[in-house]
KEGUVO-869733 format. One record per residue (C-alpha): residue in one letter; x negated, y, z negated. Coordinates in pm, whole numbers, plus 50000, padded with zeros to 5 digits. Layout:
// KEGUVO-869733
AXYZ
...
//
This chain:
// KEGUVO-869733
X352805947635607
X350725936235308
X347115910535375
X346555888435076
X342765877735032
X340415883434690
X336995903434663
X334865915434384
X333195945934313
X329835949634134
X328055982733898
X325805998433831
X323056025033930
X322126059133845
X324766083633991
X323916092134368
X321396059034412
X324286035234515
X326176051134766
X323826081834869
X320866063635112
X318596083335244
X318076065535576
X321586067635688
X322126104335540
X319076111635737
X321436095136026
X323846125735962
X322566153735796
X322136169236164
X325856164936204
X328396192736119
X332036189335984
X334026220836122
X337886227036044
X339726228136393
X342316247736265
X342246279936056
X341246276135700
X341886301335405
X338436315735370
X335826334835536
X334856332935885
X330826328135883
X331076310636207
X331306277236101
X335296284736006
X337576307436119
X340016325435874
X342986344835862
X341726369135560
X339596399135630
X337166415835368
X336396402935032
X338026390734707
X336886401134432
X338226370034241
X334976352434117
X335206311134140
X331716293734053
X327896299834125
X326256286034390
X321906283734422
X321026315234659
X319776310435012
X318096332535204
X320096360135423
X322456359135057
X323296395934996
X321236402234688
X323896421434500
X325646393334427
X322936374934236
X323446367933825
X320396382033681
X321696366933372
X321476337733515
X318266342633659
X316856351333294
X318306317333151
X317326291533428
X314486310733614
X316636306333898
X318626323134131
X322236320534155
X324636340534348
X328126344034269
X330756328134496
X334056348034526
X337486332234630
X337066349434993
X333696336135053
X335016297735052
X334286281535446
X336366257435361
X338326236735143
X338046197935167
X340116173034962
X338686133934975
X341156110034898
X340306077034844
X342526047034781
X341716029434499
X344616004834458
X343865964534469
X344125958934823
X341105973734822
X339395950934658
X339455924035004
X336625915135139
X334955891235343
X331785902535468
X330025910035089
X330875947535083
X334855955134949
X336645980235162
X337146001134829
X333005998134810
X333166010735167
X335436035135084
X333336045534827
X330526049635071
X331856070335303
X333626095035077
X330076096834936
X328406106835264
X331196131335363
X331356150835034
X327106152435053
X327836165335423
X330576189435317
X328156202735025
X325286206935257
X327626226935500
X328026248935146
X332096242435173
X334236231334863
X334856196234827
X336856172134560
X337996138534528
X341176124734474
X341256082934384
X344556068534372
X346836035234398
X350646039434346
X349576075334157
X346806098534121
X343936084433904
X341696106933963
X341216142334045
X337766167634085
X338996196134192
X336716210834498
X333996228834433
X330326233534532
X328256241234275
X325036221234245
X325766192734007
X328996188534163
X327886161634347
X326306137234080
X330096143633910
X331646128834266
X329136102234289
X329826090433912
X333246088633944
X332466071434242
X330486046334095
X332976044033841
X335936033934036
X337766002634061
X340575982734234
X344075994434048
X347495989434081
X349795983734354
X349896007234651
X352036038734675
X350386058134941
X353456080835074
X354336089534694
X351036100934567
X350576122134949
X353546137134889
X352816150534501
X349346162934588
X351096182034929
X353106199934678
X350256201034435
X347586222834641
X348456255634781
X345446263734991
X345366249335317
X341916230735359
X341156198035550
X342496162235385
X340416137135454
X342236098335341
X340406071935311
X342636037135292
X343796004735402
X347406022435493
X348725986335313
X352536003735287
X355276011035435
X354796029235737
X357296049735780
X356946064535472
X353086070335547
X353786092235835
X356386113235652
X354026120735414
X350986128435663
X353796150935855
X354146168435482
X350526177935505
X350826189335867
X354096213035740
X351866228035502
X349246240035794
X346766212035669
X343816194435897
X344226154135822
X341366131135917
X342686097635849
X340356066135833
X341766037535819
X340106008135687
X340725969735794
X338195937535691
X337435914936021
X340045888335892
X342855913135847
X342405917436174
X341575885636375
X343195863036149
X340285832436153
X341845807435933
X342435774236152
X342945748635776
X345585752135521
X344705780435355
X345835794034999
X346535830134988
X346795853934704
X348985887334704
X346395910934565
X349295936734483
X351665910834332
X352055878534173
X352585852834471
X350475830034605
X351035810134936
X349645779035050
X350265780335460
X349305763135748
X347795790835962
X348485776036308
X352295781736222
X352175816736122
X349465832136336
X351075841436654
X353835859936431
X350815880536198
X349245889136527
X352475905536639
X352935920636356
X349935933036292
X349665949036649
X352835969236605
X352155980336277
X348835996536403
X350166006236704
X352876019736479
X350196041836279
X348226053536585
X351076067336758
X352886085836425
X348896102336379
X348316113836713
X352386125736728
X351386147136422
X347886159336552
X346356134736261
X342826122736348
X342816089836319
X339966067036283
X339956029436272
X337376015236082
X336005976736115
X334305970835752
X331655950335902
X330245981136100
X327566003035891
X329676033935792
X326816056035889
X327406047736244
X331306053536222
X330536088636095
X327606095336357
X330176083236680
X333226101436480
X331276130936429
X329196134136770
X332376136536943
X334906157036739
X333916186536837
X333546183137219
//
């Protein structure tokens, strides 16, 4: 089932300023991400892996921490930046995680001031700074009815100003083609990592879970959170009303007494539709009311994921 509606998205901002604010990082920086599942990388008992001992395939530097074994630092490096940088080898990798955010027009609905693309945008923000602090690769996928987008994960230290550009960067698309562009990017990636999607789910359902299951085949953990405005989902209007398809050409002028008992229906057994196939597939599944500060959806998600 498709909404109609019409939002706007504004720009701006040094990379990291818009989405990144310190009070509500500060809200979960003390939080934790783990994998449930095993992950391809080394177990440093924050993820467990199925590899023992080292590669010796080198990926990226990362800025040395203390309790870093010292042989592994680039005095090169060191001589150039006056910093210390230890090499990061394939093995060493907690964790793999792959943000993807819908970007297609739905997106662009809102009616509380803040888009749920802009919301979006804010939460894949928070999670990749989390994921980064955790020292665990991250990228970010943005797509509509194909990929738009794609930073491949890493965790070096400007990695994150490149995510929150691109971020900042991003606006409403194209038409929705969720279950296609899942599908590609299943086939795409060959090490299994955690998925985190980020979307309205405005498509056909069926095809949605077949593609989440696709993931799941390929030994992936899926966090799925799914985001809805507060008239998607209690349906307000009580006037005629003039609606715009923001993924299509038509425009409707209807009387929403007439229609309202049917879009409730609806709309309850397509989300009951989507809850079910996710929890069927072992799929965490959270559903996300725009109009509640995304730094408390992470802190009650988070708090209680790991219990």
């Amino acid at each position: 089932m498709r909404r109609t509606g019409s939002g706007t998205r504004s720009r701006g901002g040094r990379a990291g300023r818009r989405y990144l604010d310190p009070k509500k990082l500060a809200r979960i920086s003390a939080l934790e991400l783990r994998a449930r599942s095993v992950v391809e990388g080394l177990y440093s008992g924050m993820h467990k892996s199925p590899y023992h001992g080292f590669s010796v395939e080198f990926t990226e530097y990362r800025e040395y921490v203390p309790g870093d074994d010292t042989r592994h630092i680039d005095w090169r490096a060191y001589g150039k930046t006056d910093r210390h940088y230890v090499k990061r080898f394939e093995a060493e990798t907690n964790l793999r995680c792959y943000l993807m955010l819908d970007a297609s027009k739905s997106m662009a609905f809102t009616s509380t001031g803040t888009s749920k693309l802009e919301y979006g945008c804010q939460l894949a923000a928070s999670l990749g700074y989390l994921m980064l602090r955790q020292q665990d690769l991250v990228g970010l996928l943005t797509f509509d009815s194909a990929v738009r987008r794609y930073i491949p994960p890493r965790c070096s230290p400007p990695h994150l100003r490149v995510m929150m550009r691109e971020l900042e960067e991003t606006e409403p698309g194209s038409e929705t083609d969720v279950a296609r562009v899942f599908n590609d990017f299943a086939e795409r990636i060959r090490r299994r990592g955690l998925i985190i999607i980020i979307s309205d789910l405005f498509d056909d359902v069926d095809n949605i879970l077949k593609s989440l299951q696709h993931f799941r085949h390929r030994k992936h953990e899926v966090i799925v959170f799914h985001l809805l405005d507060p008239q998607e989902l209690a349906f307000p209007f009580d006037r005629m009303t003039l609606f715009d398809d923001l993924e299509g050409s038509r425009r409707l002028v209807v009387d929403p007494k007439t229609v309202r008992d049917e879009y409730a229906s609806q709309f309850d057994n397509y989300m009951r539709k989507v809850m079910r196939g996710c929890r069927d597939q072992k799929v965490d599944y959270v559903r996300v009311h725009t109009e509640v500060p995304f730094d408390e959806v992470l802190v009650r998600y988070l708090s209680v994921r790991h219990r």
